[in-house]
ZAMARGU-4260 file (C-alpha; in steps of 0.2 Angstrom, whole numbers, plus 5000, padded with zeros to 4 digits):
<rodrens>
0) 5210/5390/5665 | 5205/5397/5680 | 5214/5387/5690 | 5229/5390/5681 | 5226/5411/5684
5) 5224/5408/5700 | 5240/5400/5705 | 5247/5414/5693 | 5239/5427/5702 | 5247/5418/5719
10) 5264/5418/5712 | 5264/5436/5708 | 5257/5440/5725 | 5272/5437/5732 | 5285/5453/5739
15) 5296/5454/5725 | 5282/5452/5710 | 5274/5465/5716 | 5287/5477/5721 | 5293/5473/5703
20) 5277/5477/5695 | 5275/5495/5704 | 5293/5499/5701 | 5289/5495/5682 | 5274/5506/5681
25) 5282/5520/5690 | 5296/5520/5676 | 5285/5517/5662 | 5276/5531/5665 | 5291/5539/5667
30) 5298/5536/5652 | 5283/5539/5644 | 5280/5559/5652 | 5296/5561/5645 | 5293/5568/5624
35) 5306/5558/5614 | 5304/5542/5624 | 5292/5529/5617 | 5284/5512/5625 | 5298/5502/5614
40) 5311/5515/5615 | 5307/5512/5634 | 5306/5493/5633 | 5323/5490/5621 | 5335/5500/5636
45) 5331/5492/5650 | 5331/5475/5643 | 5349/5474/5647 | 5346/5479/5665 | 5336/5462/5666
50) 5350/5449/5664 | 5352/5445/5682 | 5333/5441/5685 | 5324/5426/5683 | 5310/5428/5664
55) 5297/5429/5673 | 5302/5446/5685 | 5311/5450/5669 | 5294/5450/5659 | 5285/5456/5672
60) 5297/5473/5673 | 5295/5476/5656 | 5277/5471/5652 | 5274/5485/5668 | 5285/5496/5658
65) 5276/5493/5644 | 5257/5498/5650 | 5265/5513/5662 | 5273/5520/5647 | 5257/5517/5634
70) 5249/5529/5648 | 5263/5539/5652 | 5263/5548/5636 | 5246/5555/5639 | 5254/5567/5652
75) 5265/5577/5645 | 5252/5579/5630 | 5238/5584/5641 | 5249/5598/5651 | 5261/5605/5637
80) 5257/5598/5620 | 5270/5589/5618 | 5265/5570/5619 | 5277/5558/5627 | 5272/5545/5614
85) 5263/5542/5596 | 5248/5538/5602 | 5246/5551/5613 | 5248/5563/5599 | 5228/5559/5597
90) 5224/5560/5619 | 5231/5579/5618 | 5219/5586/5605 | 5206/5588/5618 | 5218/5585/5633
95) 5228/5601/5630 | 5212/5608/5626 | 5204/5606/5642 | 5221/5613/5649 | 5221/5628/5638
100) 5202/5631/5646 | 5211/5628/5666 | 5204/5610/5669 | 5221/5600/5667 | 5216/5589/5681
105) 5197/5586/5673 | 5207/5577/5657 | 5222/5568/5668 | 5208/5562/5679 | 5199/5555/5665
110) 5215/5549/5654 | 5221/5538/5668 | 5202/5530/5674 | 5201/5526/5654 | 5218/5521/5650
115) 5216/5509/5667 | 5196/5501/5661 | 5204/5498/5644 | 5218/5490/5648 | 5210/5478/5658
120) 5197/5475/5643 | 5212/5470/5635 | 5220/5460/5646 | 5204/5449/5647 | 5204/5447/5632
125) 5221/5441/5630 | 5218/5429/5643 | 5203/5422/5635 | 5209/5421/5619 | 5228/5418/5618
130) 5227/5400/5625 | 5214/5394/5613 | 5222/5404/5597 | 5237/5394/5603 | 5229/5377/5602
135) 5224/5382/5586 | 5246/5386/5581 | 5250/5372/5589 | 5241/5364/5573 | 5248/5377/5560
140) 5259/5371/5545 | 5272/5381/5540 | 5262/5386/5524 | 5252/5397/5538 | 5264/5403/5547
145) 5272/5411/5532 | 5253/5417/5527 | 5252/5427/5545 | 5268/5434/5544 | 5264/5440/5526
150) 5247/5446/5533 | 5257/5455/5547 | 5269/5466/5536 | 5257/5469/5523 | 5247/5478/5537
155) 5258/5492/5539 | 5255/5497/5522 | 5235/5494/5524 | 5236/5506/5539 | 5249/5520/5534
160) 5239/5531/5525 | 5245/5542/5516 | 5262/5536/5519 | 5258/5516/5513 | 5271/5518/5499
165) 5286/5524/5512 | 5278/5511/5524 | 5283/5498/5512 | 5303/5504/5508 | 5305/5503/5526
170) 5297/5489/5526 | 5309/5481/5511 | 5324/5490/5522 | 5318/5477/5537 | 5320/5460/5526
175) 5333/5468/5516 | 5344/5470/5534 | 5335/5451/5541 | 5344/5440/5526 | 5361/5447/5533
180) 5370/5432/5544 | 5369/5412/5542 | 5357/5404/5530 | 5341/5395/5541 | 5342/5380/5531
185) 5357/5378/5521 | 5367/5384/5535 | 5376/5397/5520 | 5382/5414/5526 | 5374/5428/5515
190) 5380/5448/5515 | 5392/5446/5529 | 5407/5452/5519 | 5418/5439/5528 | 5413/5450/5544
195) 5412/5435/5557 | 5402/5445/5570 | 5390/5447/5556 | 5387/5428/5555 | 5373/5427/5568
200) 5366/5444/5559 | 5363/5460/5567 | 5355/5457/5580 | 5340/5465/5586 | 5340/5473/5604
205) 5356/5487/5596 | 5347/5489/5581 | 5331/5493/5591 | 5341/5506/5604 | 5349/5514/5590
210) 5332/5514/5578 | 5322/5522/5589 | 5333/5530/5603 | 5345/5536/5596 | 5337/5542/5580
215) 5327/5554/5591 | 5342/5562/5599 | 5350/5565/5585 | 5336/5572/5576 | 5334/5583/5592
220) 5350/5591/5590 | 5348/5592/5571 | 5331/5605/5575 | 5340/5613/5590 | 5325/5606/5601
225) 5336/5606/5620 | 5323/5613/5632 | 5303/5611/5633 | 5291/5619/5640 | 5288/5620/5657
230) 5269/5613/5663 | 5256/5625/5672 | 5250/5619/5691 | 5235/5610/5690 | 5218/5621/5698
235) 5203/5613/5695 | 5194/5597/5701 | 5199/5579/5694 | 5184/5570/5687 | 5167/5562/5700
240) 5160/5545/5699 | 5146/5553/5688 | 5159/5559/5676 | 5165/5543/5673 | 5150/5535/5673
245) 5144/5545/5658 | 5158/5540/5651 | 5157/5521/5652 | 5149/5516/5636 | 5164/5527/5623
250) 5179/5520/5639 | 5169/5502/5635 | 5169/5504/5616 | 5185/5511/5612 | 5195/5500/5624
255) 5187/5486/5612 | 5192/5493/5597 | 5210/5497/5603 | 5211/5477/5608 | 5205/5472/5594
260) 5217/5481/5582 | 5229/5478/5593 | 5229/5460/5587 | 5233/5464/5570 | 5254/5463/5567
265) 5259/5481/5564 | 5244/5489/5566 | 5249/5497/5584 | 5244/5509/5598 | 5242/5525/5587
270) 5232/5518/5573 | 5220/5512/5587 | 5218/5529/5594 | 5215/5538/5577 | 5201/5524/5574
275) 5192/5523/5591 | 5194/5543/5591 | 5186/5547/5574 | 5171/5531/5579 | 5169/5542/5597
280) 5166/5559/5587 | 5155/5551/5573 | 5142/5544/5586 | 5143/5557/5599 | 5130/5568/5602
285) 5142/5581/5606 | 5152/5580/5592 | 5156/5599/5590 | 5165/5597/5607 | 5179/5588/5598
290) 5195/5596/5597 | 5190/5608/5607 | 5192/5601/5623 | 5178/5583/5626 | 5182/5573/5641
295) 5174/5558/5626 | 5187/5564/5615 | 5202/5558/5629 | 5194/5545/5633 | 5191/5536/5618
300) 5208/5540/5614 | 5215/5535/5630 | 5206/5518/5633 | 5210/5513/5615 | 5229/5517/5615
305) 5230/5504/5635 | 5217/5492/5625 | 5231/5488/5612 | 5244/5482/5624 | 5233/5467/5629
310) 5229/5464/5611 | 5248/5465/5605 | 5254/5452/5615 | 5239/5440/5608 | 5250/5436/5594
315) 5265/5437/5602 | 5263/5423/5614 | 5250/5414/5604 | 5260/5414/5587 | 5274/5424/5591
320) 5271/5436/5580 | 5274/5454/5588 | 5259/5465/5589 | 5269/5481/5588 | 5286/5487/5591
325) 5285/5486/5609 | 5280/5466/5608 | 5294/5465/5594 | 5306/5471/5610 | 5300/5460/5622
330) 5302/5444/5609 | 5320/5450/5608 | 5320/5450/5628 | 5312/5432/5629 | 5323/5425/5617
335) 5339/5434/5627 | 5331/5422/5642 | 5330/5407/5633 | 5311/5406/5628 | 5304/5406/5611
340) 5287/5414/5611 | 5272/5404/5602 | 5262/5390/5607 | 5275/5380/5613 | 5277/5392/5627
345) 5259/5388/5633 | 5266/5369/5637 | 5285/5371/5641 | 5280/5387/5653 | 5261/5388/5656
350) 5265/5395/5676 | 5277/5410/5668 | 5261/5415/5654 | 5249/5415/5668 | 5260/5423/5682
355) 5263/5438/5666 | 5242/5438/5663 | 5239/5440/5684 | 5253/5453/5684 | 5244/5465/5669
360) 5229/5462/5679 | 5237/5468/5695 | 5246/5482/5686 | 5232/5489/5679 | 5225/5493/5695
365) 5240/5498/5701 | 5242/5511/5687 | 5226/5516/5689 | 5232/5520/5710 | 5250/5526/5704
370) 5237/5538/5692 | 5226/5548/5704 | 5239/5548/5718 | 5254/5555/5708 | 5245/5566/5697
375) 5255/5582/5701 | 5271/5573/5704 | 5269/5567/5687 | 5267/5587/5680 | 5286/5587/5683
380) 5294/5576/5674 | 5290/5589/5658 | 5303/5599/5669 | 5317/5589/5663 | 5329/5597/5651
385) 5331/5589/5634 | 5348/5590/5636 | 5349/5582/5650 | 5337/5570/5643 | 5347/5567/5628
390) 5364/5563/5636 | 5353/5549/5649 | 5347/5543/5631 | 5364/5540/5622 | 5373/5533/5638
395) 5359/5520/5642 | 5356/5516/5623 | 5377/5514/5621 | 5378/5503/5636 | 5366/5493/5633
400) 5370/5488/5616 | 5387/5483/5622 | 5378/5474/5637 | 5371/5463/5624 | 5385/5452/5621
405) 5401/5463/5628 | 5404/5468/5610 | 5409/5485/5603 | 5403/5479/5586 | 5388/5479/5594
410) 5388/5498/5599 | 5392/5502/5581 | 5378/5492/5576 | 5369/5504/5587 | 5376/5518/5581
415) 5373/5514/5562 | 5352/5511/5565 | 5353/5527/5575 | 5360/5539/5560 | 5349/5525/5548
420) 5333/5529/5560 | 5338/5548/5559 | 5338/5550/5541 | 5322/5542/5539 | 5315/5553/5552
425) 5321/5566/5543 | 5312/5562/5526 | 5296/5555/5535 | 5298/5537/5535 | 5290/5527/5549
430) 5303/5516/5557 | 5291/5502/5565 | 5291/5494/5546 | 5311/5490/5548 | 5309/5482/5565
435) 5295/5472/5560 | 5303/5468/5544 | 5318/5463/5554 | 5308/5450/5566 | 5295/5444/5553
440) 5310/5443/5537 | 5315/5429/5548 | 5299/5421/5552 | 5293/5423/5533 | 5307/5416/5525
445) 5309/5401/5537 | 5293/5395/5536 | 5289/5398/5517 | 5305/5388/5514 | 5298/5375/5524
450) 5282/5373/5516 | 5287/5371/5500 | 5299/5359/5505 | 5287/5347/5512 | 5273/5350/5499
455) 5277/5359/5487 | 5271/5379/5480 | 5254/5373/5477 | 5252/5371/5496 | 5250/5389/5496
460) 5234/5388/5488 | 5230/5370/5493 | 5227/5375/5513 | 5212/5386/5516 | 5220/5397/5529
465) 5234/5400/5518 | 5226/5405/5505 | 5213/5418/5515 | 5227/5425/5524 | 5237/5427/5506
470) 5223/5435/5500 | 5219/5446/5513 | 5238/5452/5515 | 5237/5452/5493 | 5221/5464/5496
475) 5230/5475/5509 | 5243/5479/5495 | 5233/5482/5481 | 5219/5491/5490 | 5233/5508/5494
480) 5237/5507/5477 | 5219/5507/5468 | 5214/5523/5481 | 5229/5530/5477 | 5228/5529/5459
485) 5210/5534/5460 | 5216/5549/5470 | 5228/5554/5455 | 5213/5551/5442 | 5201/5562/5451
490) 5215/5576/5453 | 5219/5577/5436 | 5202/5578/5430 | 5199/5590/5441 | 5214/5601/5434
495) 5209/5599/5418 | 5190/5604/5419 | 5197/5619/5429 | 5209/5622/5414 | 5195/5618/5402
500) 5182/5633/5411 | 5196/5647/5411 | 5197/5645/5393
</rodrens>
């Protein structure tokens, strides 16, 4: 394996890979500064701009994208409090704290240092783990491939909280809209109204633009939200080696918990921050710091939100199963140049996997570079007017949904996810469920039919991976429900003994 990351690392090494690596860091963090604009929201428009290059710059652009972004966010979040991303809704608590105290460049300086250690935890990781889990794939019946996808989708309502039973419509909305086109076995069309361009189903990079792109511009417009806040100069020091190294053990831990959730379908960036952010203030000894401006409290965050990215694409490129949204993108972006992510990849294109692990590697260290050099440059980009930003959105999102395949059918695909993404948005639905609904639908169905066609529905039981991953994903439905219900139980007793005392 070394070998093989070596002669990756040389291919990257090269002029154009690493001009293409810094120019996808620079706009990822871009996009990310940027409040409205998300890693995937990022990743889906400029997919269409990668036609022309050969997959392996392609996925090297937007795997930079991708980790510039995941960092990006934290900027705007720290100098304004308005995160650029999700995930960075958990770095500004104590970022825009520290700003709010006139140390700004004391919580950038830590953010990047953190979000750079943990995103190269994660990368090691992925590198160490993604070829053998592969091996492992290579071996999987179709029973357990139906069982992981299951596992994936039933996540999202593990991990939503208190929004598991909206998690789960928009989950239902996902396969709903995945059964449209051309049967995968009988070869039957199903919902397509005798609409041909519906025969190859809706397909997923416009209905990715328009669910996440253009749902955010027009709920802009529906709250009036055209202009932000300007960002305040930055007047204090950026962090020492001894800051850092006071920090090491929380940047260490949390960019493992960030990796490790990571690997879990559907689990994503922001649900790693919470965790890793609520671990750092329970076993600090300066706990009454949090919230109120900790240097721990960014960093946990911070390291935990870059961890994720290398643990997403574990199962995309071992099972190709996305990780998040974001992965869900770039499996669209793969498939657009003629690869099918899983472990087949590992032995049709081992030199592309390991020329994409050298380039995270490398891009990690030139994020952390990009970081600490451009940290006042970056300040501006929360400058930009939103109506401005808005009218970039729309034009990029438009175009590159008719790039796709030259179609105006397309664009009012994109169009229709865009008002569908807007009226969830608007009643507090979370939109990663549809778009993993969309990409695992397909693979859940496939491969359940599969199984039972070769051995029947007692293989689903028969297979002890199956049935562990069945009952895990079984356990991650019922357990929302029971603490729900037990919730509604406690509530009502309460009420009643209130009642009871007043009389």
């Amino acid at each position: 394996m070394i070998d093989t990351l070596l002669a990756g690392l040389g291919t990257v090494m090269a002029v154009i890979p690493l001009l293409t690596i810094v120019a996808g860091i620079v706009l990822g963090i871009v996009i990310g500064a940027m409040p409205g604009l998300s890693p995937s929201m990022g990743v889906a428009l400029m997919v269409p701009f990668t036609y022309g290059m050969s997959p392996t710059l392609a996925l090297i652009l937007l795997v930079g994208i991708y980790i510039g972004s995941s960092y990006g966010g934290s900027i705007t979040g720290i100098m304004v409090n308005a995160p650029g991303t999700p995930s960075a809704v958990v770095t500004a608590i104590d970022g825009y704290a520290l700003t709010r105290q006139g140390r700004p460049a004391l919580a950038l300086g830590t953010s990047i240092v953190a979000s750079a250690v943990g995103g190269m935890f994660g990368t090691i990781i992925l590198i160490g783990f993604s070829v053998p889990l592969a091996e492992i794939a290579v071996r999987f019946h179709p029973s357990e491939y139906f069982a992981f996808a299951a596992f994936g989708l039933a996540t999202i309502a593990m991990l939503a909280g208190d929004r598991w039973v909206k998690a789960l419509v928009a989950m239902l909305v996902g396969l709903i809209i995945a059964t449209v086109g051309t049967d995968p076995i009988s070869g039957a069309e199903r919902f397509t109204f005798e609409v041909m361009a519906l025969s190859d189903g809706f397909l997923l990079i416009p209905a990715l633009i328009g669910m996440f792109a253009l749902s955010e511009v027009f709920t802009g417009i529906e709250r009036g939200e055209f202009r932000i806040a300007k960002a305040t100069g930055i007047g204090d020091r950026w962090p020492r080696l001894a800051d850092y190294w006071r920090l090491k053990w929380v940047t260490l831990r949390s960019g493992a918990i960030g990796t490790l959730i990571g690997i879990f379908p559907g689990a994503g960036a922001t649900i790693g921050s919470f965790i890793s952010y609520g671990i750092a203030k329970r076993i600090s000894r300066n706990r009454e710091q949090f919230g109120k401006g900790s240097p721990e409290g960014v960093t946990a965050a911070e390291a935990a939100d870059s961890g994720s990215v290398g643990g997403a694409m574990v199962p995309l490129l071992a099972l190709g199963i996305p990780g998040s949204a974001t992965t869900a993108v770039l499996i669209g972006a793969m498939m657009i140049h003629d690869l099918t992510p899983g472990p087949q990849l590992f032995v049709s294109s081992p030199g592309m996997i390991y020329a994409i692990f050298a380039a995270m590697l490398l891009s990690q260290f030139v994020l952390l570079l990009v970081g600490l050099a451009g940290g006042r440059l970056w300040v501006r980009v929360a400058h930009v007017p939103k109506e401005l930003l808005y009218s970039l959105i729309t034009m990029m999102a438009l175009i590159g949904a008719y790039a796709v395949r030259n179609s105006m059918f397309d664009v009012f695909c994109c169009l229709a996810f865009g008002l569908l993404g807007w009226l969830m948005r608007r009643y507090d639905y979370p939109l990663a469920p549809v778009i993993l609904g969309l990409v695992l639908g397909a693979i859940a169905e496939t491969n359940f039919r599969r199984a039972i066609m070769m051995d029947g529905p007692m293989v689903f039981v028969s297979r002890p991976l199956t049935a562990i991953m069945l009952g895990l994903a079984l356990a991650s439905f019922l357990i929302p429900l029971i603490m729900r219900l037990r919730e509604v139980s406690q509530a009502s007793a309460t009420t009643r003994a209130q009642a009871a005392s007043r009389h």
